[in-house]
N, CA, C and O atoms as a GROMACS GRO file, in nm:
protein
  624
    1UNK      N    1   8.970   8.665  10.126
    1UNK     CA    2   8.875   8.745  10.201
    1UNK      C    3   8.745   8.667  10.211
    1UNK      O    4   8.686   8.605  10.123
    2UNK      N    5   8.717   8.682  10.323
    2UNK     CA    6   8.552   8.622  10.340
    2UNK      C    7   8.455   8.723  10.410
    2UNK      O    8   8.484   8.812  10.490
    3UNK      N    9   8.316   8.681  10.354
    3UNK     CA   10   8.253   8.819  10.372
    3UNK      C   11   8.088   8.742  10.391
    3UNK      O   12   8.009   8.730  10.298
    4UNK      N   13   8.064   8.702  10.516
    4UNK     CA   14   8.015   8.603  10.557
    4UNK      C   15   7.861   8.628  10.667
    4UNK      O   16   7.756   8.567  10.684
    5UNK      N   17   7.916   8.741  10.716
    5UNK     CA   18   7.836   8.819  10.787
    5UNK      C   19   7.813   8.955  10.784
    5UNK      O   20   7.831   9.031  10.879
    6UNK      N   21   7.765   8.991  10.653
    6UNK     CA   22   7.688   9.084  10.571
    6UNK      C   23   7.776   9.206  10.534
    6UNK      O   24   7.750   9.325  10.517
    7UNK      N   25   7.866   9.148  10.528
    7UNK     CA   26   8.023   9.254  10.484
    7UNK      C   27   7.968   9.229  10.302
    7UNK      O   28   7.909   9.124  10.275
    8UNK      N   29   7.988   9.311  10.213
    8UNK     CA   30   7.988   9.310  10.052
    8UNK      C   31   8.091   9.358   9.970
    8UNK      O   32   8.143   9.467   9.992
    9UNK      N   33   8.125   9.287   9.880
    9UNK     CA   34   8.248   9.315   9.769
    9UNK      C   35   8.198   9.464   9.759
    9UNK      O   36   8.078   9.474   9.783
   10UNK      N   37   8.254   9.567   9.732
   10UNK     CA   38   8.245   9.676   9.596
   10UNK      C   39   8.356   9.687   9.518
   10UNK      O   40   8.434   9.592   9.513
   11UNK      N   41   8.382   9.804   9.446
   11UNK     CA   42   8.430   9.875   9.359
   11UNK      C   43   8.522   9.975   9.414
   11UNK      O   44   8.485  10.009   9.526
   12UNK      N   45   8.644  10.043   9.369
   12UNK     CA   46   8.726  10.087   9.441
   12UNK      C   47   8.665  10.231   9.398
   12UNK      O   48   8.696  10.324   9.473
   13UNK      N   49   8.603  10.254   9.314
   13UNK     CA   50   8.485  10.401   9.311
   13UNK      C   51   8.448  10.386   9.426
   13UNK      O   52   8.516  10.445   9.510
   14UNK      N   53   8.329  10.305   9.475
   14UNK     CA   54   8.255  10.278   9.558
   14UNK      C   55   8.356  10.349   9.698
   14UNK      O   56   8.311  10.440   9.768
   15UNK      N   57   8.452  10.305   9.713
   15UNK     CA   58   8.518  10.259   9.820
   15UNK      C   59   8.574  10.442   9.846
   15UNK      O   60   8.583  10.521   9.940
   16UNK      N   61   8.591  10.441   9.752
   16UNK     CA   62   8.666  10.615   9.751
   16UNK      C   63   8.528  10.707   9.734
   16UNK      O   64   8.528  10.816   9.676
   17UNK      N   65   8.423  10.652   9.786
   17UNK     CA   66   8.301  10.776   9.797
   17UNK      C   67   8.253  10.762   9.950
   17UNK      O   68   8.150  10.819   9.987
   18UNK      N   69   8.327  10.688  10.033
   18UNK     CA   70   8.304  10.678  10.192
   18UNK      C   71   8.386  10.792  10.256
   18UNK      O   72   8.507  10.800  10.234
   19UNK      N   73   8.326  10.875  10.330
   19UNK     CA   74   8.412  10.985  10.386
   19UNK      C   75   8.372  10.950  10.511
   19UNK      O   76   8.260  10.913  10.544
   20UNK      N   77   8.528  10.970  10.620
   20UNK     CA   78   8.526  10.987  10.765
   20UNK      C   79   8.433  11.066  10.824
   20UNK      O   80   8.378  11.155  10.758
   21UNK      N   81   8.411  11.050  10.919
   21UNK     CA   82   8.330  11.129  11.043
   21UNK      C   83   8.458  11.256  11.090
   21UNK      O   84   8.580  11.261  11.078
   22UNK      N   85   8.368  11.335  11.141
   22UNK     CA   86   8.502  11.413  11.205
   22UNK      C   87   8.525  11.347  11.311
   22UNK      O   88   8.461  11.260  11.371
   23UNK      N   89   8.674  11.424  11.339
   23UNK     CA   90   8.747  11.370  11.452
   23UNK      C   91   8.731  11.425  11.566
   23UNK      O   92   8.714  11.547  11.565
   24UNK      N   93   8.730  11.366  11.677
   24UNK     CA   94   8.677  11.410  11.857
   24UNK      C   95   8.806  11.426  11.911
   24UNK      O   96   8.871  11.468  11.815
   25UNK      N   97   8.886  11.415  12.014
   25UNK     CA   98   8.965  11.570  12.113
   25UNK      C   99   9.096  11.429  12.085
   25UNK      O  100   9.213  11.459  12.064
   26UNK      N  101   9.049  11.285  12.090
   26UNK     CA  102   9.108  11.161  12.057
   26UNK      C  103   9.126  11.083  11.989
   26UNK      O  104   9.222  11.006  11.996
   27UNK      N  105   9.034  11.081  11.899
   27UNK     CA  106   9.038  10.957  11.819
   27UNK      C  107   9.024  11.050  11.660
   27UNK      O  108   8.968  11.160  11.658
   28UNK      N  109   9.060  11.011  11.585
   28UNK     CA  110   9.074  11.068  11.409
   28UNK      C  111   9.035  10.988  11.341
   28UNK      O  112   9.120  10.907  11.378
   29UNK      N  113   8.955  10.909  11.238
   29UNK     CA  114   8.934  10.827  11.173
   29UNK      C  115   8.967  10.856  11.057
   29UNK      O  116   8.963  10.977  11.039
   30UNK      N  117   9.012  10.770  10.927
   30UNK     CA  118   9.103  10.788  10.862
   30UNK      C  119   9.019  10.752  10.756
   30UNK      O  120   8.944  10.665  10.800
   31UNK      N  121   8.986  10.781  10.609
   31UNK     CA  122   8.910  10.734  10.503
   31UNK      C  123   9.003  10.585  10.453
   31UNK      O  124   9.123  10.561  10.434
   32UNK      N  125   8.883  10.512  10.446
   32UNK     CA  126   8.884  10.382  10.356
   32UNK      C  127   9.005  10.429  10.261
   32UNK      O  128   9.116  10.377  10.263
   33UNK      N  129   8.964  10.543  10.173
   33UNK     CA  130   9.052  10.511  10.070
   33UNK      C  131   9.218  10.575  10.076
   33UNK      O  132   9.304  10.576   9.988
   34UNK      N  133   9.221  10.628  10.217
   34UNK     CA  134   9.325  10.696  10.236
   34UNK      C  135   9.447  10.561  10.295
   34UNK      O  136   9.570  10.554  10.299
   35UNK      N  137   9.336  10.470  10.333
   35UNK     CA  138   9.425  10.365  10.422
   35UNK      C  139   9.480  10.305  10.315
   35UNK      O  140   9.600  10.279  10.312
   36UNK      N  141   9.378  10.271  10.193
   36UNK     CA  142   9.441  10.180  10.073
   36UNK      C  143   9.546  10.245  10.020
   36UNK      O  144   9.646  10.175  10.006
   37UNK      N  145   9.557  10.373   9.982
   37UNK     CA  146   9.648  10.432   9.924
   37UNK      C  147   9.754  10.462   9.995
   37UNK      O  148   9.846  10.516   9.934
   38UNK      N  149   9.764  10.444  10.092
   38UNK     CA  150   9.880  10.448  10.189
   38UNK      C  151   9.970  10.324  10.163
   38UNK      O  152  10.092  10.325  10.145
   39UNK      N  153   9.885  10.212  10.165
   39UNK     CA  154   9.955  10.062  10.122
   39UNK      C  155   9.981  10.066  10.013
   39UNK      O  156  10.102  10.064   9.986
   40UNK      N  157   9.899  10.071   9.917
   40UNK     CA  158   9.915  10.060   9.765
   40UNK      C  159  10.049  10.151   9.735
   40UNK      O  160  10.126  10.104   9.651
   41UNK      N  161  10.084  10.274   9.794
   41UNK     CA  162  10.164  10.414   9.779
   41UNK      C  163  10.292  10.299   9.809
   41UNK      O  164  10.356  10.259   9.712
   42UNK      N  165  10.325  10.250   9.943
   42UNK     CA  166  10.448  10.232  10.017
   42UNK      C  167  10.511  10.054   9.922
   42UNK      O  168  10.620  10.003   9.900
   43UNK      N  169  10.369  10.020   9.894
   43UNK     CA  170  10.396   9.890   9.777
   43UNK      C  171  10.465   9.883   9.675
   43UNK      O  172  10.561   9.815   9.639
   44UNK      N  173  10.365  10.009   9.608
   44UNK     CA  174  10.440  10.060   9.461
   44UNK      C  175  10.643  10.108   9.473
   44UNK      O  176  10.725  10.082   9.384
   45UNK      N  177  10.666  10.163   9.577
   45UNK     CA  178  10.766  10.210   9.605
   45UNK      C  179  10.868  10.116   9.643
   45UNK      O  180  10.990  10.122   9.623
   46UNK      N  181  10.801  10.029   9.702
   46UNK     CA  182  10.873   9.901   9.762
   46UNK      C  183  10.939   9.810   9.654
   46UNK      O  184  11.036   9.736   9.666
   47UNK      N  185  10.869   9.831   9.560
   47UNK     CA  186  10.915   9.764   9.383
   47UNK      C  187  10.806   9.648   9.371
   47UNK      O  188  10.821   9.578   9.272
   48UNK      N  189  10.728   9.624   9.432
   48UNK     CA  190  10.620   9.504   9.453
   48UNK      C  191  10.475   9.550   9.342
   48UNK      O  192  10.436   9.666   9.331
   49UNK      N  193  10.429   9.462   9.289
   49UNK     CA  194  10.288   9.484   9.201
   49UNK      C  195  10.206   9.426   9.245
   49UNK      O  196  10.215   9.333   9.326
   50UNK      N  197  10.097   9.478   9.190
   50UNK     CA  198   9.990   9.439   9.266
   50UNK      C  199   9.886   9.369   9.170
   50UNK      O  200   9.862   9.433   9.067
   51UNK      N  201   9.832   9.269   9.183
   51UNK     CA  202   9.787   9.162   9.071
   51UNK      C  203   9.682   9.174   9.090
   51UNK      O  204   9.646   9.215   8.979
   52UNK      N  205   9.581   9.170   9.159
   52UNK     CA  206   9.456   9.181   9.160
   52UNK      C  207   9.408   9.255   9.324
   52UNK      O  208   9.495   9.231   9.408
   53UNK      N  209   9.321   9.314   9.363
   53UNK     CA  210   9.246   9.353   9.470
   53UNK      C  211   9.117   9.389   9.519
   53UNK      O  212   9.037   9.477   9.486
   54UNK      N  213   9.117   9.318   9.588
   54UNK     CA  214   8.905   9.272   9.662
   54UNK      C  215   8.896   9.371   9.776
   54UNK      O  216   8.969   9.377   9.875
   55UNK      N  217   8.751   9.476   9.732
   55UNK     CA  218   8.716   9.506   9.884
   55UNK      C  219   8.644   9.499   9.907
   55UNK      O  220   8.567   9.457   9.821
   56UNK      N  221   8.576   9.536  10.067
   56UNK     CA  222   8.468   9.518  10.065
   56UNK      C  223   8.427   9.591  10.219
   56UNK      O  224   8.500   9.596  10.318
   57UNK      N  225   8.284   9.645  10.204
   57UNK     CA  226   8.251   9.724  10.301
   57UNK      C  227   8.113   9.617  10.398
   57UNK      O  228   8.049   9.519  10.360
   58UNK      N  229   8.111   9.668  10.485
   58UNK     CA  230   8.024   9.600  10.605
   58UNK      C  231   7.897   9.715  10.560
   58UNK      O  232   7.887   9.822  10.500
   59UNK      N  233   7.810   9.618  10.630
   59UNK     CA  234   7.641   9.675  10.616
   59UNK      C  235   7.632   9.802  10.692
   59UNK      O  236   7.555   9.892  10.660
   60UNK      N  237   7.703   9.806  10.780
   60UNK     CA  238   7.687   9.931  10.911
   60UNK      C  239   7.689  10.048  10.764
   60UNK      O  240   7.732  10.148  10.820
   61UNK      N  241   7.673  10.081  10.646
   61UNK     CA  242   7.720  10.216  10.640
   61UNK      C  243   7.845  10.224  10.564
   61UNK      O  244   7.908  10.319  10.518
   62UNK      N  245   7.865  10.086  10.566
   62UNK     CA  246   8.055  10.119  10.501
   62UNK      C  247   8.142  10.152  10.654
   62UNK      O  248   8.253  10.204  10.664
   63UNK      N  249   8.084  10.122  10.727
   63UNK     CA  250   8.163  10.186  10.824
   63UNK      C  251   8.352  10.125  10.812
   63UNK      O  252   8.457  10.188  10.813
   64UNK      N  253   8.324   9.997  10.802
   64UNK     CA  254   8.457   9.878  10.817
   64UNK      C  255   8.467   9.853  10.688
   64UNK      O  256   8.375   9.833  10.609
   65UNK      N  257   8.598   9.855  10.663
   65UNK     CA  258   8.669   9.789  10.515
   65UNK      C  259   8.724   9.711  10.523
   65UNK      O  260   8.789   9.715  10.627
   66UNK      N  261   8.745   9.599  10.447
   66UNK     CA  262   8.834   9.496  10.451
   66UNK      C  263   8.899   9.484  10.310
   66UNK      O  264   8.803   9.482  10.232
   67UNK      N  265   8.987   9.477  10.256
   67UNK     CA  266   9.090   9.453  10.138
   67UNK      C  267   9.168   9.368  10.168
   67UNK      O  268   9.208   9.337  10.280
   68UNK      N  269   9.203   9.307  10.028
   68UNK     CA  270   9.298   9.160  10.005
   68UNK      C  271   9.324   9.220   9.847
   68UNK      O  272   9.244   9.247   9.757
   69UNK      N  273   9.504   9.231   9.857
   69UNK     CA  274   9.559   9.269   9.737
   69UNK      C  275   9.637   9.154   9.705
   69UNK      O  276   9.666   9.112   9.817
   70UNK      N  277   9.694   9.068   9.615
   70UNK     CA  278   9.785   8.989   9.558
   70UNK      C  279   9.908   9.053   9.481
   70UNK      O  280   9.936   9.123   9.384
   71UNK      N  281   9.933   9.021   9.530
   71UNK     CA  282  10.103   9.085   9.486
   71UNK      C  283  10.121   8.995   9.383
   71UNK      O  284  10.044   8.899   9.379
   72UNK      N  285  10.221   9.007   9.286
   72UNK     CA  286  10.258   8.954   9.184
   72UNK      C  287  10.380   8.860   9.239
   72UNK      O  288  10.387   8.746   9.193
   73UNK      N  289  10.485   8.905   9.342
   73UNK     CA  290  10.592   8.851   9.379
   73UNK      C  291  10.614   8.728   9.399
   73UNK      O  292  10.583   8.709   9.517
   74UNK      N  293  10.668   8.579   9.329
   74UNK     CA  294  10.628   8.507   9.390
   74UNK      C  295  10.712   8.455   9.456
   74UNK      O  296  10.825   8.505   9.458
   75UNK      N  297  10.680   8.332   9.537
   75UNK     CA  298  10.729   8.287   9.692
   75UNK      C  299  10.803   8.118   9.596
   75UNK      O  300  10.904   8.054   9.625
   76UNK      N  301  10.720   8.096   9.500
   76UNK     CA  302  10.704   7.985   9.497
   76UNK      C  303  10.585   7.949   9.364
   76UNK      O  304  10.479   8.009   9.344
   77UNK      N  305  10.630   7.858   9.302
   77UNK     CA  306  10.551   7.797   9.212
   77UNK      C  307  10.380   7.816   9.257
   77UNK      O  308  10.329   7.720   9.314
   78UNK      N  309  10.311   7.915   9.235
   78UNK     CA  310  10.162   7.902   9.260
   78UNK      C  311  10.153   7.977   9.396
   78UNK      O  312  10.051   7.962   9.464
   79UNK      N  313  10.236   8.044   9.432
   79UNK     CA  314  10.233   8.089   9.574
   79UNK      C  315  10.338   8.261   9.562
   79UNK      O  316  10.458   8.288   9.549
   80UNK      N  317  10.176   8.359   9.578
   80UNK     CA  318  10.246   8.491   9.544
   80UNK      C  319  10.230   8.559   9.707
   80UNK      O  320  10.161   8.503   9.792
   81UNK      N  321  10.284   8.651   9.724
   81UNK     CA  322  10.249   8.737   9.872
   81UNK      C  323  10.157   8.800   9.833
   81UNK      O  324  10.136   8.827   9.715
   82UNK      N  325  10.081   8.837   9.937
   82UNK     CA  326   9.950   8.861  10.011
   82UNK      C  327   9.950   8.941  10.049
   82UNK      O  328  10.066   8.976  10.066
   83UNK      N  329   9.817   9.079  10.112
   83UNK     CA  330   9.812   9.202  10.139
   83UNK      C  331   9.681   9.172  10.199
   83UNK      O  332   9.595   9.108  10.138
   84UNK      N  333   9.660   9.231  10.353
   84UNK     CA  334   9.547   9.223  10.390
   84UNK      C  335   9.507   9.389  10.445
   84UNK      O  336   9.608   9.459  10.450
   85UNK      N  337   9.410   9.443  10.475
   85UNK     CA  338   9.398   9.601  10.507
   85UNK      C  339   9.277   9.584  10.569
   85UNK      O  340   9.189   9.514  10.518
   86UNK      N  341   9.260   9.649  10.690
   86UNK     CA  342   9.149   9.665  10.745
   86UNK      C  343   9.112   9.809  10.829
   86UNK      O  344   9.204   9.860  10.891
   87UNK      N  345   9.000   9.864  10.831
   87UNK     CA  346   8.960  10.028  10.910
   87UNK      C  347   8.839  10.006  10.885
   87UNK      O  348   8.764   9.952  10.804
   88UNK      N  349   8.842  10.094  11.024
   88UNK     CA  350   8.668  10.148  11.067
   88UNK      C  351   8.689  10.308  11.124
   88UNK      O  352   8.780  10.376  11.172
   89UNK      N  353   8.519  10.325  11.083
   89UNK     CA  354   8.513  10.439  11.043
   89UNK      C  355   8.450  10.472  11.206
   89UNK      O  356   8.392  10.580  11.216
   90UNK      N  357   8.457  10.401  11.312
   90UNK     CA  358   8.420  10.367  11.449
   90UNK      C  359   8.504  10.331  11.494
   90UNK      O  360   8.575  10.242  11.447
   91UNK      N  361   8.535  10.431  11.678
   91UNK     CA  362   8.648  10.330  11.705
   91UNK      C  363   8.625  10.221  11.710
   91UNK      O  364   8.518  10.189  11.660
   92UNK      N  365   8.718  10.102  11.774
   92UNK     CA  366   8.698   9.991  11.833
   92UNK      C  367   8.820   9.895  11.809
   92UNK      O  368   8.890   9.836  11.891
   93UNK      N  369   8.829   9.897  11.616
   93UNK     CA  370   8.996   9.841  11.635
   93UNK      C  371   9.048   9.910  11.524
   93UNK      O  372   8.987   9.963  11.430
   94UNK      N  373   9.200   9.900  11.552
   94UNK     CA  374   9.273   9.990  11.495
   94UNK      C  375   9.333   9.987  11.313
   94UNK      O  376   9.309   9.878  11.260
   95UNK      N  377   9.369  10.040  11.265
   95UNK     CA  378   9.388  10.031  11.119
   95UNK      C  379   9.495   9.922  11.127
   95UNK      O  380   9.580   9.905  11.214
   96UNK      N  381   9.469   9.841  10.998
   96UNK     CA  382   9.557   9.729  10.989
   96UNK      C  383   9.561   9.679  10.886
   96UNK      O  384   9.481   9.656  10.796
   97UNK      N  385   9.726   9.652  10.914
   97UNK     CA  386   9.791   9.580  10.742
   97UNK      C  387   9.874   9.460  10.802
   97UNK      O  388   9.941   9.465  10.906
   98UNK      N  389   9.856   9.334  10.706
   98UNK     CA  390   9.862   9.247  10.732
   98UNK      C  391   9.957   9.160  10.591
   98UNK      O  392   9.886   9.122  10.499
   99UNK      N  393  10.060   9.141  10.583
   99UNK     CA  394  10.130   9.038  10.478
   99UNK      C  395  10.163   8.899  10.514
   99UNK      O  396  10.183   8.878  10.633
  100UNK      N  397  10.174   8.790  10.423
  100UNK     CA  398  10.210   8.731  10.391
  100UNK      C  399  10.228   8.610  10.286
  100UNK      O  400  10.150   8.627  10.192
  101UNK      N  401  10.281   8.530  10.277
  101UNK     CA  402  10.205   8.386  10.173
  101UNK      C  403  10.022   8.354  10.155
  101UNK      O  404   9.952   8.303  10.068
  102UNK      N  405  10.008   8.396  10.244
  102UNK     CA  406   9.872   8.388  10.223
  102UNK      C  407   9.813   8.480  10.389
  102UNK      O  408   9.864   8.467  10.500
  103UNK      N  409   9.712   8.555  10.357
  103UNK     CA  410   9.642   8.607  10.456
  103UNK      C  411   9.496   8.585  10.468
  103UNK      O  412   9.417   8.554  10.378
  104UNK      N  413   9.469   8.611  10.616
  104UNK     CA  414   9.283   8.557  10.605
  104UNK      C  415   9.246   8.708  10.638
  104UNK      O  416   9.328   8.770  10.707
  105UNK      N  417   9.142   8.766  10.600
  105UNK     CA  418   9.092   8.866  10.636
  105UNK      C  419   8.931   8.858  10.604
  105UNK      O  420   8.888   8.861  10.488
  106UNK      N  421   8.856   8.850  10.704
  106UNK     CA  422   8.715   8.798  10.764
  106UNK      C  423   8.601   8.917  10.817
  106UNK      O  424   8.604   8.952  10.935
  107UNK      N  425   8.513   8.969  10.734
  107UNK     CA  426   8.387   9.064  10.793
  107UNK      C  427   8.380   9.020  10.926
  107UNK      O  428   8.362   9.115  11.003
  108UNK      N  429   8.389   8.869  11.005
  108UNK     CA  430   8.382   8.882  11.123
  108UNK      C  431   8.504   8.903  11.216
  108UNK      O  432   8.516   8.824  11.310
  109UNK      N  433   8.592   8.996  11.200
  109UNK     CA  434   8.705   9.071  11.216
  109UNK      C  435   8.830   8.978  11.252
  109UNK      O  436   8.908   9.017  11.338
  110UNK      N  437   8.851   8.850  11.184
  110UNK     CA  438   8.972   8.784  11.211
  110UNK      C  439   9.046   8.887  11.084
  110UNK      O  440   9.009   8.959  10.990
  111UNK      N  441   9.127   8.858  11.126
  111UNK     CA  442   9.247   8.924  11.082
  111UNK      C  443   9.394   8.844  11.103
  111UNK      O  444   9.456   8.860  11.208
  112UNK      N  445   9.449   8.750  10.986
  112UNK     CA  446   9.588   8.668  11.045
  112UNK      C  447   9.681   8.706  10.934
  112UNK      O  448   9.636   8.784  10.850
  113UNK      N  449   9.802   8.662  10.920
  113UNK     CA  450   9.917   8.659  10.836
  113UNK      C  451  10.058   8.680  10.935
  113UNK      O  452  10.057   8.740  11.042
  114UNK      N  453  10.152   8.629  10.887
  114UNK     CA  454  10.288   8.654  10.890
  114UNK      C  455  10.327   8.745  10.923
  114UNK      O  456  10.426   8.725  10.993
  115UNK      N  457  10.300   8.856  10.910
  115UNK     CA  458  10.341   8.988  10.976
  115UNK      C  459  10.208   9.087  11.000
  115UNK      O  460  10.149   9.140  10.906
  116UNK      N  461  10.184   9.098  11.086
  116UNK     CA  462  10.068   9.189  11.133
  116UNK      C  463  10.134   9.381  11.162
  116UNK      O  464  10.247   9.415  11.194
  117UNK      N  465  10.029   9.457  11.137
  117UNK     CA  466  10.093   9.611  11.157
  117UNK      C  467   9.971   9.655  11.228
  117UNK      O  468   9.871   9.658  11.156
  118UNK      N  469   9.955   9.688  11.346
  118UNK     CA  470   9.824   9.818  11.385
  118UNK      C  471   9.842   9.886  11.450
  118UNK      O  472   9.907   9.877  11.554
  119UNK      N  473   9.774  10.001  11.394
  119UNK     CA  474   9.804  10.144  11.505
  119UNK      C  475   9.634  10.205  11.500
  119UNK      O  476   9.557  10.187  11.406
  120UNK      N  477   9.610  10.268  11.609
  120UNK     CA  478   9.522  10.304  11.661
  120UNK      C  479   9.447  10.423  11.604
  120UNK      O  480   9.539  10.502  11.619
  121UNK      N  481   9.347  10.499  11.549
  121UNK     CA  482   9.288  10.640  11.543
  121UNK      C  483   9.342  10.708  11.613
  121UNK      O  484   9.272  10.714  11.715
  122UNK      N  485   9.492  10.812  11.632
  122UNK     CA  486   9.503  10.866  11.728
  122UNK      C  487   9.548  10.961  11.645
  122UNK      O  488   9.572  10.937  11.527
  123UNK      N  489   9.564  11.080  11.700
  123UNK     CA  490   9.602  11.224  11.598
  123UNK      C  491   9.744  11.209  11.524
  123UNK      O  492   9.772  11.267  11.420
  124UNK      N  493   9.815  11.136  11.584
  124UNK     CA  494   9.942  11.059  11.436
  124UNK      C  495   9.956  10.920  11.402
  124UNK      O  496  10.048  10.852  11.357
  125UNK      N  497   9.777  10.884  11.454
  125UNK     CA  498   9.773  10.739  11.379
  125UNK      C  499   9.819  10.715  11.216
  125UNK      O  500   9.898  10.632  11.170
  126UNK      N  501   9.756  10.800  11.159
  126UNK     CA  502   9.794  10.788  11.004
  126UNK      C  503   9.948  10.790  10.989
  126UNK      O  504   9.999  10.720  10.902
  127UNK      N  505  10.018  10.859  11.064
  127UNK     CA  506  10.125  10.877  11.002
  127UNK      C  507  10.245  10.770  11.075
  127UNK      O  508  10.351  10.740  11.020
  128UNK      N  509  10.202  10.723  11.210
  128UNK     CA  510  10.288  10.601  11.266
  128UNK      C  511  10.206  10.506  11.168
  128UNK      O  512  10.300  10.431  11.138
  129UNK      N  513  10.103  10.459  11.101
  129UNK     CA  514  10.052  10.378  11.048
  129UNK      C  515  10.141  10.348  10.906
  129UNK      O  516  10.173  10.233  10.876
  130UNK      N  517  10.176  10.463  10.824
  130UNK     CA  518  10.247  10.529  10.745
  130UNK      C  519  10.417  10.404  10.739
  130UNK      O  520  10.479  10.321  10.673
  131UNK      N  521  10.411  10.465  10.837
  131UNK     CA  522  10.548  10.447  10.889
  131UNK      C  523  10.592  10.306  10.911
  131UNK      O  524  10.684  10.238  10.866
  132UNK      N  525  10.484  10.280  11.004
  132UNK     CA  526  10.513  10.055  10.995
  132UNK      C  527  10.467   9.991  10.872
  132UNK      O  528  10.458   9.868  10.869
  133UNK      N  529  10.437  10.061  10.770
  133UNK     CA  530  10.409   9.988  10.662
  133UNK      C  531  10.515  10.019  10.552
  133UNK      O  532  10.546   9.961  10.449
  134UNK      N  533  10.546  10.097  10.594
  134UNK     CA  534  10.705  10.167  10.537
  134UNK      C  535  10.820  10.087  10.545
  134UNK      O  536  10.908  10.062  10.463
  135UNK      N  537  10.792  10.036  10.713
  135UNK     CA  538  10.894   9.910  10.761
  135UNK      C  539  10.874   9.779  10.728
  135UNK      O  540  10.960   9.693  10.714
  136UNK      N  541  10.731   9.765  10.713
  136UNK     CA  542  10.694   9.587  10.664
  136UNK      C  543  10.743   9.580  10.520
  136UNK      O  544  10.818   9.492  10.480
  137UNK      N  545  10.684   9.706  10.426
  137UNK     CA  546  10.744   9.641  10.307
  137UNK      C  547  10.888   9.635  10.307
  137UNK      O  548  10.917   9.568  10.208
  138UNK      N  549  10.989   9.670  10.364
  138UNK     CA  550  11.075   9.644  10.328
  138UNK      C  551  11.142   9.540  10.400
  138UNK      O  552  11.256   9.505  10.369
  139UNK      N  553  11.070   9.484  10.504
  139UNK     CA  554  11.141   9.347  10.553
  139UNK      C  555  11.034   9.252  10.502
  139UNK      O  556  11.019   9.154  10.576
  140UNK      N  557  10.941   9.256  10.372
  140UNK     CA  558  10.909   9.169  10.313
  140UNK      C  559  10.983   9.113  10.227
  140UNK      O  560  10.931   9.008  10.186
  141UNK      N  561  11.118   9.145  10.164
  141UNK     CA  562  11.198   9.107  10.037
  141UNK      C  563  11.263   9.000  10.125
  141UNK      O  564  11.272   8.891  10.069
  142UNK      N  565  11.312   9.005  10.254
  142UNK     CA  566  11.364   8.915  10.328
  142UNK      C  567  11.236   8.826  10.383
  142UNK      O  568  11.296   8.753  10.462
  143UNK      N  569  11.119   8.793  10.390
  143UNK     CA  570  11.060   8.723  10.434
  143UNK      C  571  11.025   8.677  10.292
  143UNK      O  572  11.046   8.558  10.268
  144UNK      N  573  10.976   8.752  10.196
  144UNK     CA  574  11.030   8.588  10.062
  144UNK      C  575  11.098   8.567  10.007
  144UNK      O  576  11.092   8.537   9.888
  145UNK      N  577  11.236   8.577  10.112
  145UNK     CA  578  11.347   8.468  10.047
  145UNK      C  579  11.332   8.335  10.190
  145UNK      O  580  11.404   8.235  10.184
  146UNK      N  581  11.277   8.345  10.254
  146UNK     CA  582  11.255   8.307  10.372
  146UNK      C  583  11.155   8.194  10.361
  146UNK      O  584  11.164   8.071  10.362
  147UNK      N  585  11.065   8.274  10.350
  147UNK     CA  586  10.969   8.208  10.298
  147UNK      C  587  10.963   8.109  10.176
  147UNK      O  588  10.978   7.986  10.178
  148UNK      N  589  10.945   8.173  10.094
  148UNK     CA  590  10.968   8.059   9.917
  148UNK      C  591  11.119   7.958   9.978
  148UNK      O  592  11.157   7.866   9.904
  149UNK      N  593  11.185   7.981  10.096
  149UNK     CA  594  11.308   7.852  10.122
  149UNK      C  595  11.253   7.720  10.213
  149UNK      O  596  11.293   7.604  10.222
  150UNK      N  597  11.112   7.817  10.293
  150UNK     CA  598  11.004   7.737  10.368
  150UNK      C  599  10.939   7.628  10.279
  150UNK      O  600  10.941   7.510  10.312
  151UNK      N  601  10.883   7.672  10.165
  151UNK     CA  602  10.802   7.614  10.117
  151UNK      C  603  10.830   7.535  10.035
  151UNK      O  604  10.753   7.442  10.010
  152UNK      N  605  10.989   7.557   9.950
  152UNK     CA  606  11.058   7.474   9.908
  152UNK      C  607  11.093   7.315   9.952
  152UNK      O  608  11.107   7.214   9.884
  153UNK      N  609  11.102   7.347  10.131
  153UNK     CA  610  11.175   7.225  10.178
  153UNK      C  611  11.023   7.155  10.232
  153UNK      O  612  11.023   7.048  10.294
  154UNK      N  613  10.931   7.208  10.208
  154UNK     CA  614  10.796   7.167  10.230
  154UNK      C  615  10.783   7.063  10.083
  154UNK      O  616  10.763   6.942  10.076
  155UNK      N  617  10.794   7.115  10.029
  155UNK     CA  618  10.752   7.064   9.869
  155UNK      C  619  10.826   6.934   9.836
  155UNK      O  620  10.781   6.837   9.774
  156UNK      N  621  10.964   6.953   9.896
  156UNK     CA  622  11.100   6.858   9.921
  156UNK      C  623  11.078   6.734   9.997
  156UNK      O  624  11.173   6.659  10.020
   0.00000   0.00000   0.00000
């Protein structure tokens, strides 16, 4: 995670004392900590751990979150999978989860990895959001055997 343009680490207290705006006739915005626990929820279930995790809120207010979790799983000698998470509490872009060997996730809203997931603020955003992360973790067990066979013949 990089946090470069006045985005700041906190505390996952911190992070779980940001509450949504209400929602307008279209758009629903979803709490910071509802998005993490949605990932963290479908992770835990997935059989995957979680080794360490960074967040961090933008100057606006907290409006934008950005998280980077490390999974314990590894790919490879020194090389574990990756968790990237991003929401705003404004439209503009949509909630997003991001895996792989390594992910970039940037206050100035890059967002990359291996498998990308986003769905929009929309009145069953949360729950199609829910749902493709439901599907990534579980075609992550096949992307690191895939992977760690990548990096193997890299190393080779």
């Amino acid at each position: 995670m990089v946090t470069h343009c006045g985005a700041r680490e906190v505390s996952r207290e911190e992070l779980d004392r940001i509450e949504a705006p209400p929602p307008t006739q279209t758009w629903f915005p979803v709490r910071h900590s509802t998005v993490v626990e949605s990932v963290t929820d479908r992770l835990l279930s997935g059989g995957f751990q979680i080794q360490k995790a960074t967040y961090a809120l933008s100057r606006q207010g907290g409006a934008r979150m950005f998280a980077t979790l490390d999974l314990t799983t590894a790919l490879s000698v020194g090389v574990t999978l990756a968790v990237g998470i991003r929401n705003r509490l404004r439209s503009l872009f949509p909630l997003g989860f991001c895996a792989g060997s390594r992910c970039f996730v940037c206050d100035n809203l890059s967002f990359t990895a291996d498998l990308l997931v986003a769905r929009k603020h929309t009145r069953f955003g949360q729950d199609r959001f829910r749902e493709a992360i439901a599907q990534a973790v579980v075609s992550l067990a096949q992307f690191q055997q895939v992977e760690g066979d990548r990096i193997r013949r890299f190393k080779n």
